[in-house]
N, C-alpha and C positions, 0 to 999 in steps of 0.2 A: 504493500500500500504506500502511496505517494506521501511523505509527509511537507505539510505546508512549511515552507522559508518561512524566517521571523523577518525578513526584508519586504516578503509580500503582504505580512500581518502590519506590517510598521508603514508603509505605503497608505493601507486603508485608513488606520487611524490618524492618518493626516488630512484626511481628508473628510471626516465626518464632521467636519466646522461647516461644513459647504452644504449641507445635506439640509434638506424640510420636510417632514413629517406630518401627515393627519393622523390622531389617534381617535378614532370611537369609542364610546365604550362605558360599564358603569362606574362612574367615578366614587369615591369615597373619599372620607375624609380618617384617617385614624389617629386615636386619639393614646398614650401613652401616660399610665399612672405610676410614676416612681415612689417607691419609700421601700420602710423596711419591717421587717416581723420582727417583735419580740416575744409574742406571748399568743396564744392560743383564746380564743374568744368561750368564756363563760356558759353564751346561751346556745352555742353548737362545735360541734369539731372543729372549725375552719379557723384558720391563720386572721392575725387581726394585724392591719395594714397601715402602718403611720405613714400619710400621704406626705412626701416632702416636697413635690413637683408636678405640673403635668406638660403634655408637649403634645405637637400636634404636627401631623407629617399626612401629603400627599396618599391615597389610598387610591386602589383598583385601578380602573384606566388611569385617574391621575397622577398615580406612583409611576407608570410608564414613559407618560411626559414628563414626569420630574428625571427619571433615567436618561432618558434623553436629552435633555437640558445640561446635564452633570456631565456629558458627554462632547455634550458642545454643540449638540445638534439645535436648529430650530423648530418649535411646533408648535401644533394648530391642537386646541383641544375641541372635542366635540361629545359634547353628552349633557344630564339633565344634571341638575341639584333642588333641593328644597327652595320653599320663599322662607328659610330660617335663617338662625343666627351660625350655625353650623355652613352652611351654603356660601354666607358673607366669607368666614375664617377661612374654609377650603378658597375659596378664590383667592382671599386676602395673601396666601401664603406661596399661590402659585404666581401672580403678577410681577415679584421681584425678579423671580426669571425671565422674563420678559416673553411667558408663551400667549399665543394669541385666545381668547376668551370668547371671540365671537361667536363662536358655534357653542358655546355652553347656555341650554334652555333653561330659566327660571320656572318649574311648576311650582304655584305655591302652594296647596292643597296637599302635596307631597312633599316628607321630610327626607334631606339630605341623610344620605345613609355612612352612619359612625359605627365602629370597630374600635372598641376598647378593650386594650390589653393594660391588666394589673401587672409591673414588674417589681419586686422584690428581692433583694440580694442577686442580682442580676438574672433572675428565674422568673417566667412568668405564672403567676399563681392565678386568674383567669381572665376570660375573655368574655365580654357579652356586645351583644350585637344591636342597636335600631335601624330599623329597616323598612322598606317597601317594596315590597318584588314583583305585583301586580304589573304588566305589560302598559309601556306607555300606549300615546293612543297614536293612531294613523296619521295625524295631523303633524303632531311630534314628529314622525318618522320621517314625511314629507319637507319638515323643515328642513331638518339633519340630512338628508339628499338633496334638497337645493344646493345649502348651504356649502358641502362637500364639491356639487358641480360647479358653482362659483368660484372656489378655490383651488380647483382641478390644476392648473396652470401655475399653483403656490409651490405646491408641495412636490417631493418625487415618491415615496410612495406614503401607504397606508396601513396602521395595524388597525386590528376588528378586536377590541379587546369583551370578551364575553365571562360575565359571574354570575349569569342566570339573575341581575337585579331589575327584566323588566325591559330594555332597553334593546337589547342585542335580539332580533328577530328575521327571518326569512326574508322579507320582505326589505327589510335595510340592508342585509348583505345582500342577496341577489340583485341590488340598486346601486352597492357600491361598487362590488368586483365586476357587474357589466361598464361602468363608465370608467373602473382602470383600466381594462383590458381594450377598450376603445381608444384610452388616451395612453394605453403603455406604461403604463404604471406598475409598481409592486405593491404584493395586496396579502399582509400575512396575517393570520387567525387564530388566537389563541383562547382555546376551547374549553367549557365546564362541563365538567364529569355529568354524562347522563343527555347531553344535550347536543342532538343531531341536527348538522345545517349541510344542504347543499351549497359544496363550497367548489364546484367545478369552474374551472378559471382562476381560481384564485393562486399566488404564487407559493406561500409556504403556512403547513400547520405546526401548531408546538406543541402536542398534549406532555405532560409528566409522563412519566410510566403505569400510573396507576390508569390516568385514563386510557392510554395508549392502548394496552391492553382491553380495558373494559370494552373500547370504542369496535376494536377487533373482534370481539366477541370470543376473547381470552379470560377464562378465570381464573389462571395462574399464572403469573409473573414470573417468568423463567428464562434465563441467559440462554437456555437450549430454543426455547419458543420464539426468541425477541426478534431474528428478520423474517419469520411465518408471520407474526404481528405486524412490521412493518409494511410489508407484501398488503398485506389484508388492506394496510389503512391506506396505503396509495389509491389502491383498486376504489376501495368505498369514497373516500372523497375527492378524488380525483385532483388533489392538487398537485405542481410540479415537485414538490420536494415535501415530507415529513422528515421534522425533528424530533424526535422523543428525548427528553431529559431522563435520565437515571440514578437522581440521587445519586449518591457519593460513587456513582461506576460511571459517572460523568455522563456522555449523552451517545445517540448514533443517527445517525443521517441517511436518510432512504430515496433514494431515484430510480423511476421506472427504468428497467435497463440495464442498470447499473449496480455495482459491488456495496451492501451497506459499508457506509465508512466510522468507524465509533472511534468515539474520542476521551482517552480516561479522565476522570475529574482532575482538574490542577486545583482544587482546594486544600490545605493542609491539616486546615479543621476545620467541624461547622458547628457554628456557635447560634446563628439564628438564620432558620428558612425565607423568614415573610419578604416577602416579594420577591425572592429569586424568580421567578417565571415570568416576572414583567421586567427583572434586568435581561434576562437571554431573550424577549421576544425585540424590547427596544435595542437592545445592541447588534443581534443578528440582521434588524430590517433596513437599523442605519446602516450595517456594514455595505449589503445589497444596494441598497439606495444608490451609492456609490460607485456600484459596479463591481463590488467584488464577485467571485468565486465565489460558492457558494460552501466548500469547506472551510473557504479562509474564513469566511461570516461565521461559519458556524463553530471554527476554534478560535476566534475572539468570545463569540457567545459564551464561551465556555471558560475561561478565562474571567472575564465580567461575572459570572454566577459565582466564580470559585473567593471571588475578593469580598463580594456581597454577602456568603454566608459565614463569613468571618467577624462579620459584623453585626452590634446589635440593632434590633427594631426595625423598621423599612427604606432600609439602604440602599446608597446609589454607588457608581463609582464614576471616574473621572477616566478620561484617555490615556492621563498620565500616568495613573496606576494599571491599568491594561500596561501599560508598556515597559514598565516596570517589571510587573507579573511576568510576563514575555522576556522580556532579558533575563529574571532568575529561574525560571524552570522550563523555558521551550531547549 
């Protein structure tokens, strides 16, 4: 198997400064409670939590354009938020990057949807969720396709970011990947477990392994099964390329045609998962965007995930550290 030059790896990330982005998708806001346990709470088992801090970071699609931004790419965000106070703070936090907000819908009758994780001695002790997952309405949908074909001419390609929150439906992907595919675009999709789109034309999928499998109509997870799985998932959604992540066995790369190419994890340790899968979708699309190869994209991807799970809470990383990474273990 061919391995990719650090000179072809180091070419593309000079050039993702040049690159513009639409992302779709359901945005989030997450919400982070620091302190600490000392003592054991009275009226139940559970850990009693001396709150010292809270902090608020980009979630779901908007974790993605925050990846991208940290990357140095430019982007367009496109998706809904509440008419709350939470809707304001998520915008308020992404504007200092200077991504564009126009394609982001106000519903106000709908709350912006938060992700609260409690951290404790650097563990997280839990998580609760508000939410709306109800399917927006057609009108919505129509906007966010306007708006996307307005912008057609902005951007070089597109991720479809999907959490099953309402937002990500047939009818808006079969609207976006027909207008890349008419204007040449790249158009990658990163998919929630249980939830089938026709994605024919589109340029690349990223399921985990968990869904990978699932999606395959695999119930076990097996290094012997995993390019019978890939196989399956080319066939079924017919995109140019499937990425499958594999936790710490790094990831593997499927082309009709072609030899799967797998790639070992360059992680050294993983400290926290949240949002790996919106850093390997935003850095794999910027890479493409560009022109790469589609291995070289997809061992930057992987590199990018391995720096991000090093880190805590919903982390980005920077080109510099890519290249860095790249210099001590390619």
């Amino acid at each position: 198997m061919k391995r990719v030059k650090k000179e072809e790896i180091f070419r593309v990330l000079d050039k993702i400064k040049n690159v513009s982005m639409l992302v779709v998708g359901d945005m989030m806001l997450d919400c982070f409670v620091w302190g600490k346990v000392n003592r054991i709470s009275p009226e139940a088992p559970v850990p009693v939590v001396k709150v010292a801090k809270e902090s608020y970071m980009p979630g779901g699609a908007a974790n993605v354009v925050n990846n991208l931004m940290s990357l140095g790419a430019y982007s367009f965000m496109c998706g809904v938020i509440g008419g709350d106070l939470n809707g304001e703070r998520l915008c308020s936090i992404l504007e200092p990057s200077k991504v564009n907000l126009e394609g982001v819908i106000k519903i106000n009758e709908r709350g912006t949807i938060v992700k609260t994780r409690v951290i404790a001695h650097q563990q997280q002790v839990v998580r609760f969720d508000k939410e709306q997952t109800d399917q927006v309405s057609d009108k919505i949908i129509k906007e966010i396709l306007h708006f996307a074909k307005t912008k057609i001419n902005d951007f070089n390609a597109v991720i479809i970011e999907d959490y099953g929150k309402g937002l990500i439906q047939q009818k808006l992907v079969t609207g976006i990947i027909k207008m890349c595919k008419d204007s040449k675009k790249i158009v990658a999709f990163d998919p929630k477990l249980g939830r089938v789109f026709n994605l024919n034309g589109a340029t690349v999928f990223t399921p985990n392994h968990y869904e990978g499998y699932s999606f395959a109509g695999l119930n076990i997870d097996r290094d012997d099964i995993l390019y019978d799985a890939g196989k399956r998932l080319l066939n079924k959604f017919k995109t140019k390329y499937v990425l499958m992540t594999l936790g710490e066995k790094g990831m593997c790369l499927f082309e009709k045609g072609k030899k799967p190419f797998k790639i070992s994890s360059s992680a050294r340790e993983v400290y926290d998962v949240s949002g790996a899968g919106d850093t390997v979708i935003s850095s794999l699309t910027a890479a493409l965007a560009v022109g790469a190869d589609i291995k070289v994209a997809a061992v930057i991807a992987n590199y990018a995930a391995g720096i991000v799970v090093a880190k805590l809470g919903t982390a980005t990383t920077t080109v510099d550290e890519v290249r860095t990474a790249v210099m001590q273990k390619h």
